[in-house]
VORO-319215 format. One line per field, with one value per residue (C-alpha): residue in three letters; x, y negated, z negated. Coordinates in steps of 0.02 Angstrom, whole numbers. Each point is the difference from the previous one (the first is absolute). Layout:
% VORO-319215
resn <- [ALA, ...]
px <- [X, ...]
py <- [Y, ...]
pz <- [Z, ...]
% end
This chain:
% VORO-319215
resn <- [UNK, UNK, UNK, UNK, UNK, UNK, UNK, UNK, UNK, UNK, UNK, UNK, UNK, UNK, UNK, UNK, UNK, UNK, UNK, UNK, UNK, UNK, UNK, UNK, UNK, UNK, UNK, UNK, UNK, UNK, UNK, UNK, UNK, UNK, UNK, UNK, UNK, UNK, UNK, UNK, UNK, UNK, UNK, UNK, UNK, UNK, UNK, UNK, UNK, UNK, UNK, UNK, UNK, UNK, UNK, UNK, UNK, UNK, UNK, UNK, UNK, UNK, UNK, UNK, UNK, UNK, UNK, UNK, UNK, UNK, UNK, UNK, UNK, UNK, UNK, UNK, UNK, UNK, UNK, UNK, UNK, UNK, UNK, UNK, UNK, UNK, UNK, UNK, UNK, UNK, UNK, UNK, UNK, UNK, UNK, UNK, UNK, UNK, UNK, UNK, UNK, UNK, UNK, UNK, UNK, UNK, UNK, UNK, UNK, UNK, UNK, UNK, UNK, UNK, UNK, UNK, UNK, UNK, UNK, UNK, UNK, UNK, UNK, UNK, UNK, UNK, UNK, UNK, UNK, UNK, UNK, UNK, UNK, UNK, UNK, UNK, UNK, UNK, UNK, UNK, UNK, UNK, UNK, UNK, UNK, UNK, UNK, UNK, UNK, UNK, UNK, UNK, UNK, UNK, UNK, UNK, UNK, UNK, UNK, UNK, UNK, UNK, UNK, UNK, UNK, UNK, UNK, UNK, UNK, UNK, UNK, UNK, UNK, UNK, UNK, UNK, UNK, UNK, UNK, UNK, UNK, UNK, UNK, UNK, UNK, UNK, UNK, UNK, UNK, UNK, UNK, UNK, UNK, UNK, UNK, UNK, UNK, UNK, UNK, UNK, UNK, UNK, UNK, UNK, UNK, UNK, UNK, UNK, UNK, UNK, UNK, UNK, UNK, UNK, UNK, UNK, UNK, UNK, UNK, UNK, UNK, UNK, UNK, UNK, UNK, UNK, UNK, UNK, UNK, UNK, UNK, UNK, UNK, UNK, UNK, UNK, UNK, UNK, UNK, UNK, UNK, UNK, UNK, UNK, UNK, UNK, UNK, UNK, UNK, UNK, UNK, UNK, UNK, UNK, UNK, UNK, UNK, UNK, UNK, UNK, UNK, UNK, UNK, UNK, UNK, UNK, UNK, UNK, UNK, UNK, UNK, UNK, UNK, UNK, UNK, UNK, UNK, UNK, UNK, UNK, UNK, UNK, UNK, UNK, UNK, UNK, UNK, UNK, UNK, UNK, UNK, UNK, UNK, UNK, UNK, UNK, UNK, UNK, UNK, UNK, UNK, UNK, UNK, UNK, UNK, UNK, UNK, UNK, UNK, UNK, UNK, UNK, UNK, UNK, UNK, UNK, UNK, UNK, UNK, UNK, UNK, UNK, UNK, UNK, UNK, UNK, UNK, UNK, UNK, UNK, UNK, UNK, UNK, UNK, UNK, UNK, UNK, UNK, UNK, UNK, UNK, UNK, UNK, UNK, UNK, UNK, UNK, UNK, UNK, UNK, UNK, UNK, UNK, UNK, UNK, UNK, UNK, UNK, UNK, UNK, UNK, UNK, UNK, UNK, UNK, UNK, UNK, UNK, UNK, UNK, UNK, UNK, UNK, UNK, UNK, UNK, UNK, UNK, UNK, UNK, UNK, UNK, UNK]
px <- [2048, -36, 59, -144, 18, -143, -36, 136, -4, 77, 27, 77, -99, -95, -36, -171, -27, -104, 38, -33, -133, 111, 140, -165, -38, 162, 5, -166, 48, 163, -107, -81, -171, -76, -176, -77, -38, 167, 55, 0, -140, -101, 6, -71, -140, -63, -45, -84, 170, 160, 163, 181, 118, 126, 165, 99, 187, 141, 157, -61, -63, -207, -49, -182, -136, -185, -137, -79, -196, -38, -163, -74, -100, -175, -14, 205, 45, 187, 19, 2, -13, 162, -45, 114, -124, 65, 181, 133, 119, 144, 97, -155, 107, 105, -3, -119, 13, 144, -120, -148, 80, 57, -169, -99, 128, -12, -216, -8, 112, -100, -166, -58, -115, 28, 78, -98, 76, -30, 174, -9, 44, -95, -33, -104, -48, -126, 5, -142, -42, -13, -122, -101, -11, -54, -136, -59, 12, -160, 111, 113, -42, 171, 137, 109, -87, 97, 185, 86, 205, 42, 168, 114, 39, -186, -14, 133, -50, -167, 67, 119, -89, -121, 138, 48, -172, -80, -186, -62, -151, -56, -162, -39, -114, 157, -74, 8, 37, 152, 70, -29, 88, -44, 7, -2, 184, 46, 171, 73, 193, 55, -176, -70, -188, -27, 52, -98, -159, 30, -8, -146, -164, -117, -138, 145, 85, -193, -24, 141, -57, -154, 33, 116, -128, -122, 101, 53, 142, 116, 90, 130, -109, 74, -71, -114, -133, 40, 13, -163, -95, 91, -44, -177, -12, 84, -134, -116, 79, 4, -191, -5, 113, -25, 160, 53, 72, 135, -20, 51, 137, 82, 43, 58, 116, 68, 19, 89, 111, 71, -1, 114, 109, 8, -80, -26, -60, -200, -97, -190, -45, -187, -93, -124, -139, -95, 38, -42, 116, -32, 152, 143, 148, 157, 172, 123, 193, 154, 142, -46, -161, -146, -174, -186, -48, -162, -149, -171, -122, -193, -132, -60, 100, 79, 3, 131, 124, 86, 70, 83, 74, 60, 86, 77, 76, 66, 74, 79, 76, 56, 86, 73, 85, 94, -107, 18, -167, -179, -83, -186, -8, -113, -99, -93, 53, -148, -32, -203, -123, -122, 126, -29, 181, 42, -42, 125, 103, -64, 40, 177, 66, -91, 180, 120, 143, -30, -69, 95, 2, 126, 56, -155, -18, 96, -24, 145, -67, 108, -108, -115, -130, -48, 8, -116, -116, 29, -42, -148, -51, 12, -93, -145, -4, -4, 184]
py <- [-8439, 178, -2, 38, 121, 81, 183, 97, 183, 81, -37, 84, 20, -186, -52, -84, -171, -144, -159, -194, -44, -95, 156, 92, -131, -5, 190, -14, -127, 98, 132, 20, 10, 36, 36, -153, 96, 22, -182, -78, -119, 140, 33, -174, 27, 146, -65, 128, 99, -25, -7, 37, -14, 158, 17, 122, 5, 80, -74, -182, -11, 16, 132, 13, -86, 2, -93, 103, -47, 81, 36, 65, 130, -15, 75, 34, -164, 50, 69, -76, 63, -64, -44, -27, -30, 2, 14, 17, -87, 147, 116, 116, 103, 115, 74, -115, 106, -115, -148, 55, 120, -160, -103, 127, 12, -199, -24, 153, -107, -139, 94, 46, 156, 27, -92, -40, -25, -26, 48, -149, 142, 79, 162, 6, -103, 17, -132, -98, 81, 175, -85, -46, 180, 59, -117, 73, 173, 47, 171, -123, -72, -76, -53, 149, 103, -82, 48, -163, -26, 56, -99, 132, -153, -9, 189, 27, -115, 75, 149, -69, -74, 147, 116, -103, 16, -171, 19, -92, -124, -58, 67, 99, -140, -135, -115, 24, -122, -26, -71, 79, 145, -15, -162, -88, -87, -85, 7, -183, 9, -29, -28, -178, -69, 73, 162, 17, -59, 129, 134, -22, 65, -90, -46, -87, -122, -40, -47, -133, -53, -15, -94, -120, -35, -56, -121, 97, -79, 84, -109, 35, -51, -119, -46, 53, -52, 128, 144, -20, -2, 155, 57, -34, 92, 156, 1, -5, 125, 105, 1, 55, 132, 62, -13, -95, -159, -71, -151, -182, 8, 139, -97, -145, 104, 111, -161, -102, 167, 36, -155, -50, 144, -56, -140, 116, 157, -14, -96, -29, -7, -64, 11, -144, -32, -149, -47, 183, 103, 154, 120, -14, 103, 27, 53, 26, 28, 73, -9, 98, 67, -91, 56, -35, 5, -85, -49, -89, -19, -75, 91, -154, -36, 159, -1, -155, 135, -82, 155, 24, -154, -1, 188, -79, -171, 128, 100, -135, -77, 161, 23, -183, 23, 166, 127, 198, 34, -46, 83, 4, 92, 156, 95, 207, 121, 15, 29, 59, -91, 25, -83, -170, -24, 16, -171, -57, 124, -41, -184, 9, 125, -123, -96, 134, 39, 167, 99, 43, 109, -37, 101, -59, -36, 128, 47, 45, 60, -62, 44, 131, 24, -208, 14, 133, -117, -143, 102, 66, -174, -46, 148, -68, -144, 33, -35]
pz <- [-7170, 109, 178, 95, 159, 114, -82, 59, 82, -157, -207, -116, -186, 5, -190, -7, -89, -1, 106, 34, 100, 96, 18, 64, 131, 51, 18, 103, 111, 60, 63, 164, -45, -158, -89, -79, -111, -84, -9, -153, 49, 22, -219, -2, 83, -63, -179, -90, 11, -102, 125, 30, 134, -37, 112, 48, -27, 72, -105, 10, 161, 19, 113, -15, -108, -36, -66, -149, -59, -164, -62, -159, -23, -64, -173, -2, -15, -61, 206, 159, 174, 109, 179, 140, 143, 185, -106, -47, 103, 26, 94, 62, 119, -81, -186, -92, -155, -66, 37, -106, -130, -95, 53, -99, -155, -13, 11, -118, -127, 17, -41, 176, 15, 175, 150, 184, 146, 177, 96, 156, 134, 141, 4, 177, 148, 126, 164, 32, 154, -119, -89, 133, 64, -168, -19, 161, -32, -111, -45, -103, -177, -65, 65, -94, 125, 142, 28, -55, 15, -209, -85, -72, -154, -41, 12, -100, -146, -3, -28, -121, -114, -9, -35, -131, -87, 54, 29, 178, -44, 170, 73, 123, 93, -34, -131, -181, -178, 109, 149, 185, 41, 192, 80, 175, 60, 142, 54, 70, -4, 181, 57, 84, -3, 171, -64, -166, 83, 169, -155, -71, 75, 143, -146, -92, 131, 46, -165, -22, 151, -50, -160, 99, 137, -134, -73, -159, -101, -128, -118, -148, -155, -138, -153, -138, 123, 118, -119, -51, 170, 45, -194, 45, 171, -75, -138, 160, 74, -162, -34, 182, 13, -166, -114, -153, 42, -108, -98, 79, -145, 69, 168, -62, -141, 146, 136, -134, -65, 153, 85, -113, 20, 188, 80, 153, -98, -2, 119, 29, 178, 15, 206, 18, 117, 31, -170, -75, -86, 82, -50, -136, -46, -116, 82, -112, 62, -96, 100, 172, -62, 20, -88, 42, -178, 15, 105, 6, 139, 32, 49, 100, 150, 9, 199, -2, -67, -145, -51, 159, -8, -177, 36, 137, -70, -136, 104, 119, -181, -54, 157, 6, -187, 79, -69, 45, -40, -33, -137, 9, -175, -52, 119, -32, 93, 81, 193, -39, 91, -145, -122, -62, -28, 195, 38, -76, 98, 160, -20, -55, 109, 154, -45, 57, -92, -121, -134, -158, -150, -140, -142, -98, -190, -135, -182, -108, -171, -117, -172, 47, -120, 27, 190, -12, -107, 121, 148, -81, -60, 171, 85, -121, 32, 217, 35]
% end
């Protein structure tokens, strides 16, 4: 058996190899805070993908590790595209050439045509209180346009990896085939109740208020049962709002993969009133992180709040376990009035905390002539 230590400042020439799920776990849980993402649950859930937990080594100790998906490609069957999303789990902050040099020479043994990755840094932050000025100012459209605090780690893997010949993938309005490149946090390490809600906006302590004064009540939900009211309110809220909804399968795969991982790692928080289920949502917590990852509402009864109340039992858990932060997920960059998108904007910056842009998702060719099939394959079909 590995020891298993916190990623350390410096390595010398890791070798790259594949691991235990349960070496991988263990890895995970001795960091502070980690993706979701990259845990080996995570390969469970996401079934129409072929996984691998892959460490790295430094003599025999693991220093870094990462959940890989692999995916064929349509009509070149013999390749498969290697995803590390929100990953890997290593060393960000110095020379990561060492890191991924051996990454790439392992996936393109194995048949991979190219590797994706989404390095889990920050590369810029704007304060809530930015935001708010920029959603104001009609001479603003996006929040790069403001003059947020930049990370000099972020910055320099950006730069990096494009040096290196990796090709960025995330687009320009944030969403793509990929996860969120800009997102909404809240930061709770060292904070109380009193200060979390005294942060958030006029229109958002009314709100709780609101949603307490009308008798709302937010449980924890248990059970198949449970699942599939809040299965049947997001398909509600789908049809309204105009997206995809996934399957009722989906749920109970990813509540029984990574509930098993950790009794405490997914929970379903449903907001009741008068007998109506009004608002649900899924937090999901590695470590110090914990995630909005999704959410459901009615259109009836929307004046009770329920959404209100469900952000704010999550947050009130989140900060109970010992969390650093609250991750509310993917958000544009938007600050245009005439935007759909800065609704969504608008409501999660109401909560305080900040806006932030990490590193985003990266290409690494590793068979050119069949990436530049995929690509185009993929251009055809929309992305």
């Amino acid at each position: 058996m590995s020891s298993i230590e916190p990623v350390p400042a410096a390595v010398g020439n890791p070798v790259v190899r594949p691991i235990s799920a349960a070496d991988h776990l263990a890895f995970v849980r001795a960091q502070r805070s980690v993706s979701f993402l990259q845990t080996p649950a995570w390969g469970r859930v996401k079934t129409e993908w072929r996984s691998e937990s892959l460490g790295w080594f430094d003599g025999p100790r693991l220093v870094g590790a990462g959940l890989v998906l692999y995916r064929p490609v349509p009509r070149f069957d013999r390749f498969t595209l290697a995803y590390l999303p929100e990953g890997p789990v290593i060393d960000w902050s110095g020379e990561f050439g060492g890191w991924l040099d051996p990454l790439a020479a392992r996936l393109r043994s194995r048949g991979a045509f190219a590797i994706r990755l989404g390095p889990p840094v920050v590369t810029d932050t704007w304060s809530a209180a930015q935001v708010k000025e920029g959603l104001a100012d009609p001479c603003v459209g996006r929040l790069t346009d403001l003059p947020g605090r930049r990370d000099p780690v972020g910055a320099r893997v950006s730069s990096g990896l494009e040096a290196a010949g990796w090709l960025p993938q995330s687009p320009r309005d944030g969403f793509g085939v990929g996860h969120p490149q800009f997102k909404y946090e809240v930061p709770l390490a060292g904070r109380t109740e009193d200060e979390l809600l005294g942060g958030m906006n006029q229109q958002w302590r009314r709100n709780i208020k609101k949603a307490a004064r009308e008798g709302v009540e937010v449980s924890v939900g248990a059970g198949a049962e449970d699942l599939k009211a809040f299965h049947d309110l997001y398909v509600h809220t789908a049809g309204r709002d105009g997206f995809t909804p996934r399957p009722l399968p989906y749920f109970e795969t990813m509540f029984a993969a990574l509930g098993a991982e950790d009794p405490g790692r997914i929970t379903l928080h449903l907001a009741h009133h008068q007998g109506d289920l009004v608002a649900a949502t899924v937090m999901v917590r590695v470590g110090a992180h914990a995630v909005y990852a999704y959410g459901a509402s009615a259109t009836a009864k929307r004046e009770v709040r329920g959404s209100h109340a469900c952000q704010w039992a999550m947050i009130r858990d989140a900060l109970a376990a010992g969390c650093d932060v609250y991750d509310l997920r993917g958000i544009t960059p938007t600050l245009d009035a005439d935007d759909p998108h800065v609704g969504l904007v608008r409501f999660k910056s109401g909560l305080g905390g900040r806006a932030v842009r990490y590193a985003g998702e990266w290409d690494l060719p590793l068979r050119p002539l069949v990436y530049r099939a995929f690509d185009l394959y993929l251009r055809r079909r929309g992305r």
